[in-house]
ChimeraX commands (.cxc) that place a marker at each C-alpha (Angstrom):
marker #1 position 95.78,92.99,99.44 radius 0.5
marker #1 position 98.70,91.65,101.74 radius 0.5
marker #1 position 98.37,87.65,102.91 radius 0.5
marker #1 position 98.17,89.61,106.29 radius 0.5
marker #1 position 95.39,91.94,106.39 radius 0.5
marker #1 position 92.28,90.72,104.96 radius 0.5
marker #1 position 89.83,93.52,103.73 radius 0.5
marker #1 position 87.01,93.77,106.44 radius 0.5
marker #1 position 83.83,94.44,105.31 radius 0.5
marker #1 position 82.98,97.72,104.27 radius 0.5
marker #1 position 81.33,99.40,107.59 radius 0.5
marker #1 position 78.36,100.56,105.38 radius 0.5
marker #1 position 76.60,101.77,109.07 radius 0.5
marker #1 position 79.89,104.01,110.12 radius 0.5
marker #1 position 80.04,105.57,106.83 radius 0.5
marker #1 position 76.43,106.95,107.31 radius 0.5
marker #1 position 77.43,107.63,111.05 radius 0.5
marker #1 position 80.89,109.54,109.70 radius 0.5
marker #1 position 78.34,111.52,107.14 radius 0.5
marker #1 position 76.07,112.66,109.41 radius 0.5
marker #1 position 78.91,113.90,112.19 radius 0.5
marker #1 position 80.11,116.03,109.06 radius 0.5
marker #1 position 76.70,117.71,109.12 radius 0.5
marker #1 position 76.54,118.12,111.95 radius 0.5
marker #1 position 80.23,119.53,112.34 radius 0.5
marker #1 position 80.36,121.57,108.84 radius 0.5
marker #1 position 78.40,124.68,110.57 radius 0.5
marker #1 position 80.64,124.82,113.37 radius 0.5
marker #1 position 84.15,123.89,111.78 radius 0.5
marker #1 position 83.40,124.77,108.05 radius 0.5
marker #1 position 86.01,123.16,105.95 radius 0.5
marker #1 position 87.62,121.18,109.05 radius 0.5
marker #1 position 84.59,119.73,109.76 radius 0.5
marker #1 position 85.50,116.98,106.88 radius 0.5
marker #1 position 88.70,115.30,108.77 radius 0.5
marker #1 position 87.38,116.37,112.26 radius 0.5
marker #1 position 84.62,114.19,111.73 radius 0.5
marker #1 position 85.93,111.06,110.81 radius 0.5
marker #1 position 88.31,111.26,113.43 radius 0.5
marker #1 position 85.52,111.71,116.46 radius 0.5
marker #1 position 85.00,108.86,118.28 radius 0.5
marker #1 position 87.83,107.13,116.34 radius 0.5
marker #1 position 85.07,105.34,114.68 radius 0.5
marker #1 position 86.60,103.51,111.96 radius 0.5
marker #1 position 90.53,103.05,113.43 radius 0.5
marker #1 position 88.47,101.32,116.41 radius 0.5
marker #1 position 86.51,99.14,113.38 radius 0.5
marker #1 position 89.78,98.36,111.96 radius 0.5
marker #1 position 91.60,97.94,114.80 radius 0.5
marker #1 position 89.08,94.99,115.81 radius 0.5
marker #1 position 89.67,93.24,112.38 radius 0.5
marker #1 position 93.16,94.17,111.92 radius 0.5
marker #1 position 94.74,94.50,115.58 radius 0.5
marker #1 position 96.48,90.97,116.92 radius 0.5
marker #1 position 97.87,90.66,113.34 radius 0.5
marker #1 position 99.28,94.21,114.08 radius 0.5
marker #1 position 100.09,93.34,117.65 radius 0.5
marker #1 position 102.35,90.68,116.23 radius 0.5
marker #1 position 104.25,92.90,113.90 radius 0.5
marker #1 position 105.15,95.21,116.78 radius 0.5
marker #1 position 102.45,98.05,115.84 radius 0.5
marker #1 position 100.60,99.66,118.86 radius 0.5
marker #1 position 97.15,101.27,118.98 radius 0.5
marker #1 position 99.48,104.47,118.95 radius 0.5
marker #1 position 101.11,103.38,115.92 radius 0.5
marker #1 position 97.92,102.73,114.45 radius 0.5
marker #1 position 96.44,106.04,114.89 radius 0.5
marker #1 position 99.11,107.92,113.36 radius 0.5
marker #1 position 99.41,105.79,110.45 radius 0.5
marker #1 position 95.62,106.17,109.91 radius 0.5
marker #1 position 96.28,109.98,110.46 radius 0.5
marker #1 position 98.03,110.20,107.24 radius 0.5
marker #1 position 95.17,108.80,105.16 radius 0.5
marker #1 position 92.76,111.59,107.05 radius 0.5
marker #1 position 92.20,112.69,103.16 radius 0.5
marker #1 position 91.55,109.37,101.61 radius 0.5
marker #1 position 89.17,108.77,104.64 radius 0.5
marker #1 position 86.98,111.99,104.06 radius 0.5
marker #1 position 87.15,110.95,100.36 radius 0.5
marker #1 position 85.55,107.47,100.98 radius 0.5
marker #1 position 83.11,108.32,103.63 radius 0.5
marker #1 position 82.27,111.79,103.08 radius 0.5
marker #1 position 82.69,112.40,99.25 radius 0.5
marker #1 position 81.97,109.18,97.53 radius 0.5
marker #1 position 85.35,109.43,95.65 radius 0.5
marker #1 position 87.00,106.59,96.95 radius 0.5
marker #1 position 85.62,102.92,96.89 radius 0.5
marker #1 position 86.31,101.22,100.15 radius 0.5
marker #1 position 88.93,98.83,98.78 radius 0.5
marker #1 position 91.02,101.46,97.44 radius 0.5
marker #1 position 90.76,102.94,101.09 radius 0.5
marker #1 position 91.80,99.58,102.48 radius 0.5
marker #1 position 94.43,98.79,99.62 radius 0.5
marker #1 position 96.31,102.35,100.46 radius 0.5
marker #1 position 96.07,101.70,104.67 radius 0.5
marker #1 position 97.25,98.44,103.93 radius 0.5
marker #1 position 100.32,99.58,101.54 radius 0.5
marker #1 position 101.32,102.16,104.50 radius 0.5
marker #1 position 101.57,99.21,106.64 radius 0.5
marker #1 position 103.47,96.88,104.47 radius 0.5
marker #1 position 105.66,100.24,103.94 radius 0.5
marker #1 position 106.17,100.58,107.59 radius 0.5
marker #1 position 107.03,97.24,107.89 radius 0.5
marker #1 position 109.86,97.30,105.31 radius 0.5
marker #1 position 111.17,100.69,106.59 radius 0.5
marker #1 position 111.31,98.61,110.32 radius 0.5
marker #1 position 112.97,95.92,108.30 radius 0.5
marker #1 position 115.35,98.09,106.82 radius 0.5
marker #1 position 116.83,100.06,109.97 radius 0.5
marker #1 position 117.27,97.04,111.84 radius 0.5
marker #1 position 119.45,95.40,108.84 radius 0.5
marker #1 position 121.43,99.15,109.02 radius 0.5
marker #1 position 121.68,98.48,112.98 radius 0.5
marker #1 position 122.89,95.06,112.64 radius 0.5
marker #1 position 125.39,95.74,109.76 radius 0.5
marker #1 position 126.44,98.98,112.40 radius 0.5
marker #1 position 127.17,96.17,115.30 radius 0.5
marker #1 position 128.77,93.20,112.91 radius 0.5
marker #1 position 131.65,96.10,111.73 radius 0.5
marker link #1:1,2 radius 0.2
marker link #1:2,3 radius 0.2
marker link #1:3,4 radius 0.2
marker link #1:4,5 radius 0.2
marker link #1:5,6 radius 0.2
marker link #1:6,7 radius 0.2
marker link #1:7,8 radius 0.2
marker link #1:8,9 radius 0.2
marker link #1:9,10 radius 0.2
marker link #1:10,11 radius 0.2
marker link #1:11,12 radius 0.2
marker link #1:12,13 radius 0.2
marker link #1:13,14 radius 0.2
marker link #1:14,15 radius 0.2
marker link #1:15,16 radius 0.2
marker link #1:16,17 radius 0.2
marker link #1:17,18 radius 0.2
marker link #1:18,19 radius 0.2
marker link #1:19,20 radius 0.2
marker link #1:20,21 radius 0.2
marker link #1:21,22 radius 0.2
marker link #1:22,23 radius 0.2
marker link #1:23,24 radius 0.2
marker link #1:24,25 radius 0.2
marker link #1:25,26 radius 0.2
marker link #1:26,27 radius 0.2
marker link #1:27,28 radius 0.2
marker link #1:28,29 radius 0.2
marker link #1:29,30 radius 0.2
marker link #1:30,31 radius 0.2
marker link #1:31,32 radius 0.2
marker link #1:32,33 radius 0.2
marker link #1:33,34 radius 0.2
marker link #1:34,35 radius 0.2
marker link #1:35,36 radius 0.2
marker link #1:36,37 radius 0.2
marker link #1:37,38 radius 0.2
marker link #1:38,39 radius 0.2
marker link #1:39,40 radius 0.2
marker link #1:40,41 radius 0.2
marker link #1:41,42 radius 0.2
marker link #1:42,43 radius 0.2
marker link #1:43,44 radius 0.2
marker link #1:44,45 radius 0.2
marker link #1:45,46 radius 0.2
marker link #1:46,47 radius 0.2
marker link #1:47,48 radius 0.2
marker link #1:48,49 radius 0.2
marker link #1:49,50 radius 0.2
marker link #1:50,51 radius 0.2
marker link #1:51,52 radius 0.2
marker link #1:52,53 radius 0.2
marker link #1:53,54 radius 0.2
marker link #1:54,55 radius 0.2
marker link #1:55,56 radius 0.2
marker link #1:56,57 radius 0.2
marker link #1:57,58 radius 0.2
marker link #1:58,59 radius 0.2
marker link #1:59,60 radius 0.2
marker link #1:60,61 radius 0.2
marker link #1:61,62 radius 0.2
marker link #1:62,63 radius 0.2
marker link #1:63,64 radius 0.2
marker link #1:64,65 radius 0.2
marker link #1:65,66 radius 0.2
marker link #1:66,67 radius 0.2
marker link #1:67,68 radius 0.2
marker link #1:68,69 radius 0.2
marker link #1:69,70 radius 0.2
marker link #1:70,71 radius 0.2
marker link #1:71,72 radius 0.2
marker link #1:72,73 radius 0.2
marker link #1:73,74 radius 0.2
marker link #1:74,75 radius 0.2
marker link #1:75,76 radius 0.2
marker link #1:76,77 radius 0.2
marker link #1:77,78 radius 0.2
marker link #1:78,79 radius 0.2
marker link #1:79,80 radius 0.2
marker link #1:80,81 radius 0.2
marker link #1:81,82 radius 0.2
marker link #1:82,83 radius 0.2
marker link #1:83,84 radius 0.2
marker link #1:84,85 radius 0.2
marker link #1:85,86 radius 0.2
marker link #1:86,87 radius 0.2
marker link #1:87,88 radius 0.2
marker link #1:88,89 radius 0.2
marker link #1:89,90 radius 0.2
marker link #1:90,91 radius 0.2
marker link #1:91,92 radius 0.2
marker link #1:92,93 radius 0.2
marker link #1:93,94 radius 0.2
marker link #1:94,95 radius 0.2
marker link #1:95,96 radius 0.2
marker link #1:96,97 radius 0.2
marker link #1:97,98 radius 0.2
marker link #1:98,99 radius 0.2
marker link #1:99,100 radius 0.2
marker link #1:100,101 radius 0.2
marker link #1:101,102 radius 0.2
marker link #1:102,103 radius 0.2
marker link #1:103,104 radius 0.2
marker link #1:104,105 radius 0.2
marker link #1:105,106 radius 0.2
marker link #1:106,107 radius 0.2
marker link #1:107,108 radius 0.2
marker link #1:108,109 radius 0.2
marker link #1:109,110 radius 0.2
marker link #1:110,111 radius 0.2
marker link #1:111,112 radius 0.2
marker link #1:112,113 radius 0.2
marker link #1:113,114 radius 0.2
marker link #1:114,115 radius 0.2
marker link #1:115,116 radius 0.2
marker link #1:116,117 radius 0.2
marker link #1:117,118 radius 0.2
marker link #1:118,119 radius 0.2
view
């Protein structure tokens, strides 16, 4: 886990909330119902976002950001709420990695851009 982002607790009451939005979705949307429903409400990014957001704030990373970082884990979402197949610090530990990548890839273009200018 980064120095940065401390694992919140596991949101043991959203999980049940996520599952039974999935129910009630899976008639309506079939197999979409799985990432459609943890994405209504933008349950957990808000429950993350409350642990997680002025340390994000203060690397630059917007709400926006947020949300389409946390898009790209859609799968290993519906795998920990939903399916049971992922513990909630693997979840975390993967979220977290996309950040610190995010952060290096940042890193790295503005070393390119300032490289660019010093020629």
């Amino acid at each position: 886990m980064s120095g940065l982002l401390r694992e919140p607790p596991e949101p043991s009451e959203l999980k049940e909330r996520l599952r039974a939005l999935h129910k009630d979705l899976q008639g309506a949307l079939g197999a979409r119902g799985g990432e459609s429903a943890v994405w209504v409400g933008m349950l957990l990014p808000s429950y993350l976002w409350r642990h997680w957001g002025e340390e994000l704030k203060a690397l630059g990373i917007t709400w926006q950001d947020f949300l389409s970082l946390l898009r790209q884990h859609s799968r290993d979402i519906v795998s920990w709420a939903l399916e049971g197949k992922l513990t909630w610090q693997e979840l975390v530990r993967r979220i977290v990695h996309s950040i610190e990548g995010r952060r290096g890839a940042d890193l790295l273009s503005y070393l390119a851009e300032s490289e660019k200018k010093a020629e």
